[in-house]
N, C-alpha and C positions, 0 to 999 in steps of 0.2 A: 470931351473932345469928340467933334464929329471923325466919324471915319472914314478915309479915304478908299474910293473904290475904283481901282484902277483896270483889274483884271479878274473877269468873272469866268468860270470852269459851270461849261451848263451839260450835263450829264444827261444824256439822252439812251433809251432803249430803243428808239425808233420806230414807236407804235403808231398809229395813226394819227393820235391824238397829241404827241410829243407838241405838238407845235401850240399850246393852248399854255405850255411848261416854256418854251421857247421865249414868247410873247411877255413874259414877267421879266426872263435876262435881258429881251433886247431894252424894253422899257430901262430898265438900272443903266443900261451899256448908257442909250441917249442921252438919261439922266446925268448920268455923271461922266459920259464922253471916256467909256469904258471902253475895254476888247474883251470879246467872248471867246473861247478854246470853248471845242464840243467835242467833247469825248463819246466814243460808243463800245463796250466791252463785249467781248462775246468770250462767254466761258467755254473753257478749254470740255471739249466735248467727251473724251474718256480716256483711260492708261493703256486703252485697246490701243496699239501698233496699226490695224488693221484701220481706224476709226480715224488715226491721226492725218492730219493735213501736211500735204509736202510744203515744203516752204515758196513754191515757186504757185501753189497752188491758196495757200495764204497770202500770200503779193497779189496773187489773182484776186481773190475774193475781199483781202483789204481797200485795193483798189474799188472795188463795186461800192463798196458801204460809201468814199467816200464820195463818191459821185450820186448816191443816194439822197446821202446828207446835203450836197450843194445844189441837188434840182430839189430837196423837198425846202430849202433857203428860197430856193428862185421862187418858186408857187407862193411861198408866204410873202413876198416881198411885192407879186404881182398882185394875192388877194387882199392885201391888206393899200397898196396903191403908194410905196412911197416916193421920192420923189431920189434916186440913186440908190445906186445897188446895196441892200443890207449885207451882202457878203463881203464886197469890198471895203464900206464904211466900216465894218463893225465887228466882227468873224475875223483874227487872229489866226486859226488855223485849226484843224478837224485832227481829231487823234483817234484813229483805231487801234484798238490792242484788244487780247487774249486775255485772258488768266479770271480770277476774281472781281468783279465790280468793285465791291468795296474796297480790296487793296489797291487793284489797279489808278480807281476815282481818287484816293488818297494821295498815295504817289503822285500821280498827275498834277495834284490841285499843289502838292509841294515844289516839283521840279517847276512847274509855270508860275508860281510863288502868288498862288491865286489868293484874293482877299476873300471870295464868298464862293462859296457853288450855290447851283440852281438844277433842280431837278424834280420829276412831278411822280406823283406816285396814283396809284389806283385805288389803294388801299384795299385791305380784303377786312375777311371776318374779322372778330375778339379771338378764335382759334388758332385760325393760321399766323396772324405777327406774335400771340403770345409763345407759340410751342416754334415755329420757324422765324419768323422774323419778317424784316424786310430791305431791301437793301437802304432805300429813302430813312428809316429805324435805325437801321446801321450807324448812316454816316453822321446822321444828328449823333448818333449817340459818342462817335470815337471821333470827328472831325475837330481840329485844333481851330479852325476858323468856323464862319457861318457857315450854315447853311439852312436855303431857302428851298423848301419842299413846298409845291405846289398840289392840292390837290385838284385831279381833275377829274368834272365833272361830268356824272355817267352819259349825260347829252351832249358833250362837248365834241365839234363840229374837225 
């Protein structure tokens, strides 16, 4: 049985090069006349009181990311030259949150009843994923659905 791919969860860090990780969802989305949800987590910064974000000041800076995320959509949409807006066609909706990457990405990919996530990774040493890990390690490893990790390339534009 082929698998239906309705709703893709494309997991972004928002590095420069996310969009090289982008470029494989949107390709599935066209393909199979998909919607993307992009999530972006930012781990919760410490138990320091002093360190913590007011809530009014996290609406603030949720707000930024996602207006982030919809001009760094628009620049891909203009470099790439498509013919209608990839945010409106294709782009379901931007999710920022707190906490954990990999709980948070899991959660997400559940509550959106995602069929695949898509997400790219950097990869580091043999050291660092054996003794740390990595998030992209992670979610292959505990994810109940697919998921597509993309690696990207040290030159990747």
């Amino acid at each position: 049985m082929i698998p239906k791919i309705e709703k893709i969860l494309f997991a972004t860090d928002l590095s420069r090069n996310s969009s090289f990780a982008f470029s494989y969802a949107l390709s599935l989305a066209m393909k199979h006349e998909a919607q993307i949800s992009i999530i972006n987590v930012r781990e919760k910064l410490s138990h320091n009181s002093e360190l913590q974000l007011t809530a009014e000041d996290y609406e603030s800076a949720k707000g930024k990311l996602i207006e982030i995320i919809k001009s760094r959509i628009d620049a891909y949409d203009d470099l790439e030259k498509f013919d209608g807006c990839i945010y409106t066609k294709y782009v379901d909706k931007i999710i920022v949150k707190s906490g954990m990457p990999v709980e948070a990405i899991m959660q997400q990919s559940i509550d959106g009843e995602s069929d695949l996530i898509v997400m790219g990774t950097h990869g580091h040493g043999i050291l660092f994923t054996t003794f740390i890990g990595s998030t992209a390690q992670k979610m292959v490893q505990l994810s109940k659905i697919p998921v597509l990790v993309v690696r990207i390339p040290d030159n990747a534009a």
